[in-house]
TIMI-987006 format. One record per atom (N, C-alpha, C, O, CB): residue in three letters; x, y, z. Coordinates in pm, whole numbers, plus 50000, padded with zeros to 5 digits. Glycine has a CB too. Example, Ala and Ser with C-alpha at 12.3 -4.5 7.8 and 13.67 -1.06 7.14 Angstrom:
<recs>
ala513194943150780ala512304955050780ala513204967050780ala514244966850846ala511314955350905ser512854977550708ser513674989450714ser512905000350787ser513415011450804ser514084994050572
</recs>
This chain:
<recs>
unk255106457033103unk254236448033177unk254366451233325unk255446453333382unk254576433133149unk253276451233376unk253046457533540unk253986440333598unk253966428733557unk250556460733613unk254666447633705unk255556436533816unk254246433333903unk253496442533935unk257116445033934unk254066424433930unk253596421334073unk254376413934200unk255326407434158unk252516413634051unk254226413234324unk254676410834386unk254556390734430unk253566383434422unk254326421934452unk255826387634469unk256246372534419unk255966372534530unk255906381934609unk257606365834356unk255606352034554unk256026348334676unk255956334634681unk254956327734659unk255346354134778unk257816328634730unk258016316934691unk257526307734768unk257516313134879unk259136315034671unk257096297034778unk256766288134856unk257426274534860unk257626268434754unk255626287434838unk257756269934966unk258246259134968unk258066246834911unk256876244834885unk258246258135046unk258656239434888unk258486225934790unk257446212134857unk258006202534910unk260256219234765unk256446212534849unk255426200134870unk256816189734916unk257016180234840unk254306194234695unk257526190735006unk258266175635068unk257546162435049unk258066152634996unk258436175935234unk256816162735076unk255966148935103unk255576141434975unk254756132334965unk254546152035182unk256316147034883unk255696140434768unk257306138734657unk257566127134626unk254146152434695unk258126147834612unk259046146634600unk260446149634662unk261046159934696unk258836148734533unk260616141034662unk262256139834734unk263676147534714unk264476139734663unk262716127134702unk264206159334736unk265386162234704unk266296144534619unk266406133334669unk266056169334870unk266716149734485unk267506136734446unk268976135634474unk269756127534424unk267396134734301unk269296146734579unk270756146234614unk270596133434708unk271166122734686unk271446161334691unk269576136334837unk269596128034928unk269456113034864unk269986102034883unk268586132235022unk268466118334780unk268376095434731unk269756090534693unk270166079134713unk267216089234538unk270506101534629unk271886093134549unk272416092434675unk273236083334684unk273026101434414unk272276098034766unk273896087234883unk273286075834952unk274076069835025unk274796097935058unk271686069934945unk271306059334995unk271876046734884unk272026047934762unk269726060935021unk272066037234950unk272956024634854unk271216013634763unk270266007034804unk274346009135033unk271726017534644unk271126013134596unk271306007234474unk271696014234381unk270546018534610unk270945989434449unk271115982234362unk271315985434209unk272215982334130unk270295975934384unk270225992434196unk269975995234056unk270016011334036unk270276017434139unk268535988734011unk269826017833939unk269906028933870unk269106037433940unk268046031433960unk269596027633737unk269066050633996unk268406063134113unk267086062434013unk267256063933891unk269416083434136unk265906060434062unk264606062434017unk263576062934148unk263266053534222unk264276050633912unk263156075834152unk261786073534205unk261156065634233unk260816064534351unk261136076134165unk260776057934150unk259266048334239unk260726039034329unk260386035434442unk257646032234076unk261886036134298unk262456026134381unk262756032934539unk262716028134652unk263856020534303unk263026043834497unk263746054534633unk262626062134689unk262936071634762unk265026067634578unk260796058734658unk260046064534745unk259566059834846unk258696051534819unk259306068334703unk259816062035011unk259036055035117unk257436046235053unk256886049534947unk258636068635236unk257036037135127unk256476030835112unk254956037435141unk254026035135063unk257036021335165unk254796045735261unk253906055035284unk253286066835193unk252176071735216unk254386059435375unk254056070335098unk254046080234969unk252866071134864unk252936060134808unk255976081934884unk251816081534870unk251756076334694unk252436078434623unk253286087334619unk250936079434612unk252086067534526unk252956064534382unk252486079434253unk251356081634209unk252236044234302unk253296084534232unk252696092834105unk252036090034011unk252676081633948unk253366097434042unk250546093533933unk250276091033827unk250666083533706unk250956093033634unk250186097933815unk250876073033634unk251126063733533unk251926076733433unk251436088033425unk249526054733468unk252696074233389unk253596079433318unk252746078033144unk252136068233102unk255156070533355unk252936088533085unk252136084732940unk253616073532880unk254796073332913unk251716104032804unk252876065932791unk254136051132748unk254586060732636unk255746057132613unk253386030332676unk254366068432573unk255206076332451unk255906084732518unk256106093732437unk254416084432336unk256476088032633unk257296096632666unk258556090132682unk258576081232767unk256856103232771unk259836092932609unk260506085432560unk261846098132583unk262496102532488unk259906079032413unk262036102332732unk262866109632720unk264396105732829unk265576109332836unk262066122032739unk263556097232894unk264916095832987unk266396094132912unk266426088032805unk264746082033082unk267476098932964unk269056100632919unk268696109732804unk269696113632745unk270016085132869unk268226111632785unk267806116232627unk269326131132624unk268926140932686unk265386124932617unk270376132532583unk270696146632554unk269846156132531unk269046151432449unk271366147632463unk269526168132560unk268646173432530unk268656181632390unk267596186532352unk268426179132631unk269906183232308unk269986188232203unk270536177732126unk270926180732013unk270596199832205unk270626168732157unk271316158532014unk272496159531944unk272896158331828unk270556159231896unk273096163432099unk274806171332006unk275286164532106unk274716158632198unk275426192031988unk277276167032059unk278086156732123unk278386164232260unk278486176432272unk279486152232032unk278546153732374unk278206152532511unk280426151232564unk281156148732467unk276736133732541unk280806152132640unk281626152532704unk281806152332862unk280906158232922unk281956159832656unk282936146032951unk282966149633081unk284346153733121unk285466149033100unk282466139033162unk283796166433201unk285066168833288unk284516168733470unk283616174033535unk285806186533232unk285506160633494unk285226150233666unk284126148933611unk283936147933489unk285196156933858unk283026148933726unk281456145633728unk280496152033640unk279516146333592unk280926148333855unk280866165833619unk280766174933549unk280186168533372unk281136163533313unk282226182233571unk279316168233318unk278986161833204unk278466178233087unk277546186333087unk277536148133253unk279336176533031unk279566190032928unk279116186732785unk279576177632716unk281266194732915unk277786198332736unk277086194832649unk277286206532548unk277036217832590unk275786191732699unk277856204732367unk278396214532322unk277486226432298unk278036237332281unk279026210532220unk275866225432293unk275246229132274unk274546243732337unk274056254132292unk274966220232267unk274876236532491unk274916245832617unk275726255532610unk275386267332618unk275246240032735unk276886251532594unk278016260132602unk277866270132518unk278216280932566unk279196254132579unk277406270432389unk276936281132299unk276076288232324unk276226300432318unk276596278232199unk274676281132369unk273446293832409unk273466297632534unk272526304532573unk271886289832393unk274546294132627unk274226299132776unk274056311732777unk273046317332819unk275216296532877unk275216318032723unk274826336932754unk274276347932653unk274336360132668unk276206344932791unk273636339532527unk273126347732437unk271026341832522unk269926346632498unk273866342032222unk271396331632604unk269956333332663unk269516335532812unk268426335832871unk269316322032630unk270916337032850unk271186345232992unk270686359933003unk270146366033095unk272776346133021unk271166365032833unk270906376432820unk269876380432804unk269616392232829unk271406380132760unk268996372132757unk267596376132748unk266626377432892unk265726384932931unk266976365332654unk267506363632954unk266346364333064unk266866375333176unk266246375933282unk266076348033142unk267736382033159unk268256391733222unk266986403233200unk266326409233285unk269776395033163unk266936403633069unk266406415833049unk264696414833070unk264036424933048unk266886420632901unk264016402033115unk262726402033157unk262896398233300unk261926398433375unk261806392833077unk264186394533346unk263986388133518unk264586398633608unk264186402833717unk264916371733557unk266046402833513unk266936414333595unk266556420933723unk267106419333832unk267116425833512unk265626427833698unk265156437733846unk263976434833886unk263356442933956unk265036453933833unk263316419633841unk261826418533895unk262506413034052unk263676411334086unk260536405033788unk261416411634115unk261406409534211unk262266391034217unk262556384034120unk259916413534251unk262466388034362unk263196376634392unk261746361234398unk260626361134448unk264156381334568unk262246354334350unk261526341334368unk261766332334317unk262996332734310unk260506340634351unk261436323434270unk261506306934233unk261276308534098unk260316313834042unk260326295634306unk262826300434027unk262576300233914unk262756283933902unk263196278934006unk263406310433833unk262506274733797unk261976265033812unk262206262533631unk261606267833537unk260506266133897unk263346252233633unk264166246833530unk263506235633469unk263876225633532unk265486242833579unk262606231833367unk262346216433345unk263336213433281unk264016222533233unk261126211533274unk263676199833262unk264926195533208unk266036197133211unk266746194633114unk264996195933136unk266476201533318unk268126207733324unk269476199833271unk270616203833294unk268496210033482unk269186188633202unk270276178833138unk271466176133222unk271536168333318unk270836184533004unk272836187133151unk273436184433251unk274126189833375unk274996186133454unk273926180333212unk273116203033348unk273206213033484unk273996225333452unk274266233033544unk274006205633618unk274466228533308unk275246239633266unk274146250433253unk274576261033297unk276116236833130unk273296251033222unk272316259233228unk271946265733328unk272036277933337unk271506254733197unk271366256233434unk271156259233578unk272626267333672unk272666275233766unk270746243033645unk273356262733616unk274826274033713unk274716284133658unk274556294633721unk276656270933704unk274786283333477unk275136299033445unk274006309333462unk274086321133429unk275596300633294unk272726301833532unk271486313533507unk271946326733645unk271946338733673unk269396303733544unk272336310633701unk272516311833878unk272616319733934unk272036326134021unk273366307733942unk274326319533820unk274936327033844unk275126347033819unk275716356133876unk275576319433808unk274116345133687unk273736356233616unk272916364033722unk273256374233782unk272956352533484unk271666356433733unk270416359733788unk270186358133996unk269226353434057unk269366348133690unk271206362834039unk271516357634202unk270386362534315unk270346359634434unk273116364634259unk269416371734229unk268256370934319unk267466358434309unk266576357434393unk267376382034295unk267576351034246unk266286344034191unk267116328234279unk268276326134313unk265976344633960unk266206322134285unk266376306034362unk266136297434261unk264996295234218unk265276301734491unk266896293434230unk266726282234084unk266466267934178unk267036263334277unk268616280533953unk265036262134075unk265006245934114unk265706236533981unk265426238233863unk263146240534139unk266396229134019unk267056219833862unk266226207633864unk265846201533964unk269006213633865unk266026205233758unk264756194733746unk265286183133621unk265916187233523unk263056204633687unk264966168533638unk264896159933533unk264336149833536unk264206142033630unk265806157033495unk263866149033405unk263086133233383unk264016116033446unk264966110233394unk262926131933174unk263436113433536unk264106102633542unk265466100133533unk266006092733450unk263676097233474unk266046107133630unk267516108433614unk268396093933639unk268056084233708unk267986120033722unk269596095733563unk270536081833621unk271756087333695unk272236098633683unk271206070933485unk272116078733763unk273256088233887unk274386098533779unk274936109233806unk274626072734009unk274436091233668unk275786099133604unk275196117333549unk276026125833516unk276446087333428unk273546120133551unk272676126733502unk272676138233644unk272776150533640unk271326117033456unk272506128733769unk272016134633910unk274016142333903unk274576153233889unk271306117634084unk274296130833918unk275786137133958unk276586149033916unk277466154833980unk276616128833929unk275936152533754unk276466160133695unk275736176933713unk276296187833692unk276506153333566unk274196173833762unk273966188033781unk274116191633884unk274296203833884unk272956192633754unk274156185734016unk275006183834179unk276246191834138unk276086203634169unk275536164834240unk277536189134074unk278386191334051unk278406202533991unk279266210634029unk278796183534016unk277566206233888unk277826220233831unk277726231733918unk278666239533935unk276936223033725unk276176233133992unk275436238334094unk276186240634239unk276076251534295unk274306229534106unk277056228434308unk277326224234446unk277676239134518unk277236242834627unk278666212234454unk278526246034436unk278966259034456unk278026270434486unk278356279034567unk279626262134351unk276796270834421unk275876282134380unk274776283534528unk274016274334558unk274956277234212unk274826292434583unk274116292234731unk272196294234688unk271246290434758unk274926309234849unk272166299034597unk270856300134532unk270116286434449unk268956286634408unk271086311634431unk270906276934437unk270766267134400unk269816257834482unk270066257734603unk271866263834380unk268936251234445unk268656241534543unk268636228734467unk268556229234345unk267356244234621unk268716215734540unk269266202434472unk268366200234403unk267286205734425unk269616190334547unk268526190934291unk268006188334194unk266576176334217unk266676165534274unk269196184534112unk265356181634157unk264676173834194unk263866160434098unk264136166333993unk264006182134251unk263206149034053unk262966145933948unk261476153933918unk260716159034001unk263106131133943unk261346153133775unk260106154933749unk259706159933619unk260046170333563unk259686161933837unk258896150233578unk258346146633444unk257626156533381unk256706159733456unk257516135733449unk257616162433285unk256686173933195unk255906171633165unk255066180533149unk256906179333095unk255556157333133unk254016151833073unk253046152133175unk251846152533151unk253976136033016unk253606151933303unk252636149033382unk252846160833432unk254046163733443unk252596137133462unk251796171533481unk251936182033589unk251386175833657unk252306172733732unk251506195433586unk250546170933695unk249786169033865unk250876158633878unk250466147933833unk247746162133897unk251686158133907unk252536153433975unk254136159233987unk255116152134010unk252416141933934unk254136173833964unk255256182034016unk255686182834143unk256846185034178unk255086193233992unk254556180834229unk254986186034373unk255656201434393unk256586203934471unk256106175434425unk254956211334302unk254786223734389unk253516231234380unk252686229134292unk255836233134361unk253396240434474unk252646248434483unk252006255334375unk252706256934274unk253106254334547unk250336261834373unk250576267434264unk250496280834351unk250086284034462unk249606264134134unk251186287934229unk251476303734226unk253266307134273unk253966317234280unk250246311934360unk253506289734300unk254566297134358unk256226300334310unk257196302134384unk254586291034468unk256166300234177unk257336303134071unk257146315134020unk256116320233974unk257456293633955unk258686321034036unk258556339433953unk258656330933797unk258426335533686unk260496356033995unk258896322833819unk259876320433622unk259936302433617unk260216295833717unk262456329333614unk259596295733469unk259606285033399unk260296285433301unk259836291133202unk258626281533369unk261896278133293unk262586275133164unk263006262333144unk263506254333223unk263686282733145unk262726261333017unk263356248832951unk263516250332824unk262836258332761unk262636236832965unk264496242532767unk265486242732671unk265546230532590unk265896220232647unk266696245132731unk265246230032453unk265796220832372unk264846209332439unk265396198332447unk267536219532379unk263736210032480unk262966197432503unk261626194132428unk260976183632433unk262666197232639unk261396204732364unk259676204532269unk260006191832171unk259566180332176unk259216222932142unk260956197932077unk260856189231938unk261626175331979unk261556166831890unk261726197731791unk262296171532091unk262926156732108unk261946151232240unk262596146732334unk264896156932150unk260466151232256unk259666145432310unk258446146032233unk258266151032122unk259626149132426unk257496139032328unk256076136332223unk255416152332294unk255696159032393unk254766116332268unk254576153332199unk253346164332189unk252886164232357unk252576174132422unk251816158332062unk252916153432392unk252066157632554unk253456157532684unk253446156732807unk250486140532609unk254296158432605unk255536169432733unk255356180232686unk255616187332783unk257436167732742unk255076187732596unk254726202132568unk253706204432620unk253696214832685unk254606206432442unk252536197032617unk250866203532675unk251076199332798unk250106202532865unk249196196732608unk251996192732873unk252426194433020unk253106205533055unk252906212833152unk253226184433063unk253716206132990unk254866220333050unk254116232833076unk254306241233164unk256146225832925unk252996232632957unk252216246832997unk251516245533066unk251436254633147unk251536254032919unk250406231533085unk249666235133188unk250536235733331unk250136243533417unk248506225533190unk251446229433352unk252336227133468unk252946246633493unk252836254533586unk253866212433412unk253266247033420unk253446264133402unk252456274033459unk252576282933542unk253416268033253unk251606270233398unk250366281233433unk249706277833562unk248976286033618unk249116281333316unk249936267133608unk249946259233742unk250356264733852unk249726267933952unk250656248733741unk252046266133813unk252856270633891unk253586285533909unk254386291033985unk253556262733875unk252926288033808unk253256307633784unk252746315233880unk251586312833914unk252506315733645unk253286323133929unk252366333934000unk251756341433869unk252216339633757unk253316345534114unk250566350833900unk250316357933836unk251616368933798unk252266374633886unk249216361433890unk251846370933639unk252686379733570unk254156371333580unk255176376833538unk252636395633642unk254206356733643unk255396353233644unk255286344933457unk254366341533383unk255726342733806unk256386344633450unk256966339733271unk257276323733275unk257516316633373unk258816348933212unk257186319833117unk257526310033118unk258356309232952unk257836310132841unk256326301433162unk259886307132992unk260476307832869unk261286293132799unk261996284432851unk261446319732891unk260916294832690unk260836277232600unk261826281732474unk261656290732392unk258736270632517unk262786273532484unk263936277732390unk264356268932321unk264696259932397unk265016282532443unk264566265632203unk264646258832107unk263906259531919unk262966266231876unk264306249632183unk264726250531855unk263716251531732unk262186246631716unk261616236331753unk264336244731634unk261666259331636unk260276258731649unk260136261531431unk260876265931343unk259506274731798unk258576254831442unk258076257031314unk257296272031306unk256236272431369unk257106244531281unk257556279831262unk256706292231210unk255936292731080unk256406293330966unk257556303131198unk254366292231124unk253446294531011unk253716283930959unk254396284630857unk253556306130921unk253346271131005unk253436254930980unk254786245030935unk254916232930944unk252486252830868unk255676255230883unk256796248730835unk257916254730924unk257656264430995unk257006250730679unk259236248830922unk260526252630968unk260906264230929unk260396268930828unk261446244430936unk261956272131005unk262246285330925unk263096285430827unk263126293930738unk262696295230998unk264216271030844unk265176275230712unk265636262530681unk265496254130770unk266536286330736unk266246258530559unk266576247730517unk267266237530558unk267116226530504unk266896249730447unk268086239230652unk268646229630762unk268016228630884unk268476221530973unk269916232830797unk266936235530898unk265496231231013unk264726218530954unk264436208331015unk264106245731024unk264506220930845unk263746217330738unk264256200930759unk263496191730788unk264096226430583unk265316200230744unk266286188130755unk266196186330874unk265036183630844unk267716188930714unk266246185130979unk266646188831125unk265196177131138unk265306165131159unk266656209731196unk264146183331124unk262816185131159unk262666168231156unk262616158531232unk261806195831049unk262606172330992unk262546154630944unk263526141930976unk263266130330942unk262666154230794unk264546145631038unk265286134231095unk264856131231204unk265056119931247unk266546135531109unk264156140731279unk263796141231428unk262756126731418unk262796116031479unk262896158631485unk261576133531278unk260866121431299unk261076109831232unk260456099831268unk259746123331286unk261716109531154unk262346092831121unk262746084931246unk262396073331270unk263856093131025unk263526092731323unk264166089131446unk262696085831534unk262826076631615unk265276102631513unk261516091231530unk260686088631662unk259666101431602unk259716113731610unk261666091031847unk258566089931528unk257616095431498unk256496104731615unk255356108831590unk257156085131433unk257096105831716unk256336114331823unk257126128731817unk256676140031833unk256406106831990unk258446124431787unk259206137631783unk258736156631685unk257606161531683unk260606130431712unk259206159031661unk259446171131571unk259446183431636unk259666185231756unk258486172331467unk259066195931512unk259346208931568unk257596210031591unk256636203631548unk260306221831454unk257786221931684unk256346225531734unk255996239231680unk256736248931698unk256226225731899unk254856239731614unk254436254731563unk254656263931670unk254786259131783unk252856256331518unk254726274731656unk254736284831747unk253036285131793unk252646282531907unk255396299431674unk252076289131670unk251136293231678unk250426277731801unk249876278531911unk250616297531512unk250706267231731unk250066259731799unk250576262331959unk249776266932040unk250226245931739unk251966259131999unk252216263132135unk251666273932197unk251626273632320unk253346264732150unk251096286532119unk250526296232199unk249396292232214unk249026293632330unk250546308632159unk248736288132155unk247156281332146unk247036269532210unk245896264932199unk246636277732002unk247866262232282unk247966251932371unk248306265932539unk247556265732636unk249556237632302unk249316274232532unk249276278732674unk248156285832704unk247776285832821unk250376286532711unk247496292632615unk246386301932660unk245386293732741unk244836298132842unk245636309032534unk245106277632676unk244346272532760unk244896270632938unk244296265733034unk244046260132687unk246206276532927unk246816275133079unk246546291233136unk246886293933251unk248786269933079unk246116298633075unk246136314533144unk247556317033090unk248236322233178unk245986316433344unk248136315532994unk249786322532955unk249456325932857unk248646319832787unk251226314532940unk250136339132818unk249796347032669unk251436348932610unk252236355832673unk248826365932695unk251756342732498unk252996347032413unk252806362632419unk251786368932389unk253026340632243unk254006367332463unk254276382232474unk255386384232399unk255326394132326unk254506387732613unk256506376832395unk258156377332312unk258126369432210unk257186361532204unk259516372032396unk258916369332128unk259486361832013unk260876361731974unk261276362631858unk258886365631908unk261696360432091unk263056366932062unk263956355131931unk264126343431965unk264046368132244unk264416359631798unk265786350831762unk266476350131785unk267136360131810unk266316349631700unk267026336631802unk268166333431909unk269306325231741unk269026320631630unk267356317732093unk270716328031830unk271816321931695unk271326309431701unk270766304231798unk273716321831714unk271676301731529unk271796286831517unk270336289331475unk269876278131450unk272266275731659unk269786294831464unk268086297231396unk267156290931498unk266216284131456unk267726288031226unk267346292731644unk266346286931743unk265566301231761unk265736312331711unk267096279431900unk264526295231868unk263706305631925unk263596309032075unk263206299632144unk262486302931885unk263846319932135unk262836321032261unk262026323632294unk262076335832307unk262866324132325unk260496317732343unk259396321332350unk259086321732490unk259396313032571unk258636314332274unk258176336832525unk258236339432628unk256606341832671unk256146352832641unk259236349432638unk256006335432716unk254696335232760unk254596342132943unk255346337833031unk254196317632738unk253706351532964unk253386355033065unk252026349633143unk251186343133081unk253456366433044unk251866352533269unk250836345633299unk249986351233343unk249946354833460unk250986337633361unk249146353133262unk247466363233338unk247356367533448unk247106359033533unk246106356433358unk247496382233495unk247026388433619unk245506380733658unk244886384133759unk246886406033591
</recs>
């Protein structure tokens, strides 16, 4: 695939707030947006009422802390079997903005960081709570490529607050099948939004192939998801490609990843 040349652009200020700065202002209740936005700001777009992700773990596995630091077992397993991948589509492209939805609890966002040190990682989450903010602050604080973590919802793109064109790269992890159907048809259009032309957008987690799960403990997996929250489940592949194309992104990869997940790697129309 032909490289083209990146170019990052700065973050729309005026609309979202670095969430480092809100957590040291003193505040009553739990770090949220609409409470911590000047009064002069519009308010963001109405939130869809089935989006049902805040605190949410993002893999549904057991959670731990060391100091502030909030350690997820899940992470710890796919960090460098999907480090490795994005090595091998980001490695020597050019430098720019890569742009995390969901970063949970920020183990992701250090080890890409750290892998990938041309690239400027943004850490991103739905509606964070200080113990959520604190923990990807803490992973990151170290990483000079890092920039603070900002909020922001997948269902909604017109209300990201960035630029379009101005991300080399879009990842997120383990968020399709534990939200409703329209945080996925956000993420891509928000993607294809924010891609430069030929920049990627990679989505990692279990997926359904050719309408069903791939293996018998997906199978299981799938269906607890929706007992638990009939908005939930796994997402076809085919359908997710047929939802980004309407964004200008074309599935180019199909990498298998251990634990029977997927990485899917969509590019974005010259």
């Amino acid at each position: 695939m032909a490289q083209s040349s990146f170019c990052c652009h700065p973050l729309s200020r005026g609309f979202i707030q670095p969430l480092h700065a809100l957590l040291a202002r003193s505040t009553p209740s739990p770090l949220s947006l609409q409470a911590a936005h000047p009064a002069a700001v519009s308010p963001p777009p109405r939130r869809s009422k089935t989006h049902t992700m805040a605190g949410l773990p993002r893999s549904l596995d057991s959670h731990n802390t060391d100091g502030q630091r909030s350690v997820a077992a899940a992470a710890e397993r796919n960090k460098e079997a999907i480090l490795h991948v994005l090595q091998t589509h980001l490695g020597t492209a050019p430098g720019g903005l890569f742009l995390e939805v969901a970063s949970g609890t920020g183990q992701h966002c250090a080890h890409f960081a750290a892998g990938l040190p041309h690239l400027t990682f943004q850490p991103t989450e739905y509606c964070p709570d200080d113990a959520t903010l604190s923990s990807i602050v803490a992973w990151t604080r170290e990483l000079p490529n890092v920039r603070p973590p900002i909020a922001l919802d997948a269902s909604q793109p017109g209300s990201w607050g960035l630029e379009a064109a101005s991300c080399r790269a879009v990842f997120v992890a383990n968020m399709c099948h534990i939200s409703p159907w329209e945080a996925t048809t956000g993420l891509l259009a928000g993607a294809g939004h924010v891609l430069a032309p030929g920049g990627q957008l990679f989505t990692y987690g279990p997926f359904s192939v050719d309408g069903a799960p791939t293996t018998p403990s997906n199978v299981a997996f799938d269906a607890s998801l929706r007992q638990r929250n009939p908005a939930w489940g796994y997402r076809d592949v085919a359908d997710v490609a047929a939802e980004a194309a309407k964004a200008g992104l074309e599935l180019v990869h199909r990498h298998d990843m251990p634990a029977n997940n997927l990485l899917l790697v969509f590019c974005k129309k010259e």
